[in-house]
N, C-alpha and C positions, 0 to 999 in steps of 0.2 A: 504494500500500500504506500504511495506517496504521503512523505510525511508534512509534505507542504498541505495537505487535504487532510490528514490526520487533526491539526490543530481544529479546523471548524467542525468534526464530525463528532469528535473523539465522545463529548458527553450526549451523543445519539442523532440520531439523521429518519427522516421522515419523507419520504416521496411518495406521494400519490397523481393518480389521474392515468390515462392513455396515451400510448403512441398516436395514436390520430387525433387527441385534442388537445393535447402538451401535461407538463408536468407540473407541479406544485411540491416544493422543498422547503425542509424546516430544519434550521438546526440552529442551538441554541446562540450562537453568536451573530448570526445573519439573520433569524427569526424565521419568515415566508416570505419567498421569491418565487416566481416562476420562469420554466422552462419550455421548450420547446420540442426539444430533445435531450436524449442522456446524454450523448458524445459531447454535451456543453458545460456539463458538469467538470470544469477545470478548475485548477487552484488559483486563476487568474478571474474567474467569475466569482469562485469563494469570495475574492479579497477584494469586489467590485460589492457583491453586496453586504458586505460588513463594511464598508466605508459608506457606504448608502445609510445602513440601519446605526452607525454609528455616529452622522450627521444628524438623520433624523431624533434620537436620543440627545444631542446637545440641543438642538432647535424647541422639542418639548420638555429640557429641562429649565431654558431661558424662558418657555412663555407661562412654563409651572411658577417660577419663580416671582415673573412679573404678575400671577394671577395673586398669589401668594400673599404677597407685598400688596397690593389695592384689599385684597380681605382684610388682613392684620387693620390695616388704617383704618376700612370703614368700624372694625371691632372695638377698636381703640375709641373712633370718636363715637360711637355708640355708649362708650363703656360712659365716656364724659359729660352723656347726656346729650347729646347730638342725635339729630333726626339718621334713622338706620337709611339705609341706601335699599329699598326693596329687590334690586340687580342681584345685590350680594345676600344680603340676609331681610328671608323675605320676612313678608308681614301681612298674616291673614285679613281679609273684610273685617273679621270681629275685633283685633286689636285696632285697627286703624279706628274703626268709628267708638270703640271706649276712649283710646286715647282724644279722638275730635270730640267726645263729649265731656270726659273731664278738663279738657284746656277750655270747653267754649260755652258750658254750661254756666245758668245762671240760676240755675234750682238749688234747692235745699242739698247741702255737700251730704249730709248724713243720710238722703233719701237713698243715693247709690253708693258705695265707697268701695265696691269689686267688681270683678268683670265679669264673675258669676251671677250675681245681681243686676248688672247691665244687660247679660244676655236675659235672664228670665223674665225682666220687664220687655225686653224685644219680641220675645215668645209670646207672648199675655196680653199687653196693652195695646191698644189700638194706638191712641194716641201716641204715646211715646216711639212707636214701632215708624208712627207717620211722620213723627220729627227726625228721629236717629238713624231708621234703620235702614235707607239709602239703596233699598231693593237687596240688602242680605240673607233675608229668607224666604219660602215660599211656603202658600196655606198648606196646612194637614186638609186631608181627607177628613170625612166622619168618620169612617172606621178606623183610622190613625188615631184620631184623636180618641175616639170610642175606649180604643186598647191601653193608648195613654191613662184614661178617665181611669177605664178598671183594675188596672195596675197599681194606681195612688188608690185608691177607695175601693179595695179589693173586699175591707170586712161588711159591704153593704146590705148582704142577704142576697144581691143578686148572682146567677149564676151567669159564668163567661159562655155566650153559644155562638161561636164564628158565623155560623150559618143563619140565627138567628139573633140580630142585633138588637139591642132593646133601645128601640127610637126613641122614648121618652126622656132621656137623657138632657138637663137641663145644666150645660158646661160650666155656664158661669154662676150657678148656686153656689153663694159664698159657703153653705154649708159641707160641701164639696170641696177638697183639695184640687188649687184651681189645673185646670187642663190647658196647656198652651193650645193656641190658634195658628203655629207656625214652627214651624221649621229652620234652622241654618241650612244655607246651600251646601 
């Protein structure tokens, strides 16, 4: 065996495909290359595509790098209280409109003071769903919500019948654990 081809082969070699539709080679220094034929397989084509695969690995380790370095910074000025960059670190519907509503709210601060509480009155209320909620969710069904209802207010004596839904169901009975009206997309 040439031991000029011994270097690229040595930790295993991988050729597939056919004489009449060329070849496809793998080995761990070159990665995949293709052929055309086998008589190409020379130590002068080894060392064409390990300067290829070995260009290509400097090229994405400079733009790993540059990717790298813009995350670190937007992280940092995040860290600092700086508006995130949604490109780099996203930011769901739901945080974006709690954050718009605790910078730009002029309600009672104790009414909401979590995002879990934000989202539940976006669930529930009309009104506030029609100030804040910026097309975030979409209506439940009645049987969505039906199953919601029965879930919370399971000890009512009613029994659950899929088939048979019990339409009397009156959602917004404050005696009733309330049932959201909506959904998060």
């Amino acid at each position: 065996m040439d031991k000029e081809i011994y270097e690229y082969i040595k930790d295993g070699l991988v050729i597939s495909g056919r004489p009449n539709k060329g070849y496809t080679v793998f080995t761990t220094p070159t990665q995949w290359f293709d052929l055309d034929k086998l008589e190409d397989l020379t130590p002068q084509r080894f060392q064409e595509e390990f300067q290829k695969q070995k260009e290509h690995d400097e090229l994405v380790s400079v733009v790993f790098k540059e990717v790298q370095k813009e995350i670190d910074e937007n992280i940092i000025n995040q860290l600092r209280g700086g508006e995130p960059n949604p490109d780099i670190i996203p930011m769901n519907t739901t945080d974006r409109l709690f954050n718009q509503f605790m910078e730009t709210s002029e309600g009672d601060p104790d009414l909401i003071w979590n995002k879990e509480q934000f989202v539940n009155m976006l669930l529930t209320n009309d009104e506030f769903y029609q100030r804040w909620g910026e097309n975030c969710c979409e209506e439940l069904t009645y049987e969505e919500r039906y199953k919601i209802w029965f879930s919370k207010n399971y000890e009512t004596g009613f029994e659950y019948d899929d088939e048979k839904m019990i339409t009397i169901i009156d959602f917004d009975n404050s005696y009733w654990t309330p049932t959201p009206k909506r959904k998060l997309k």
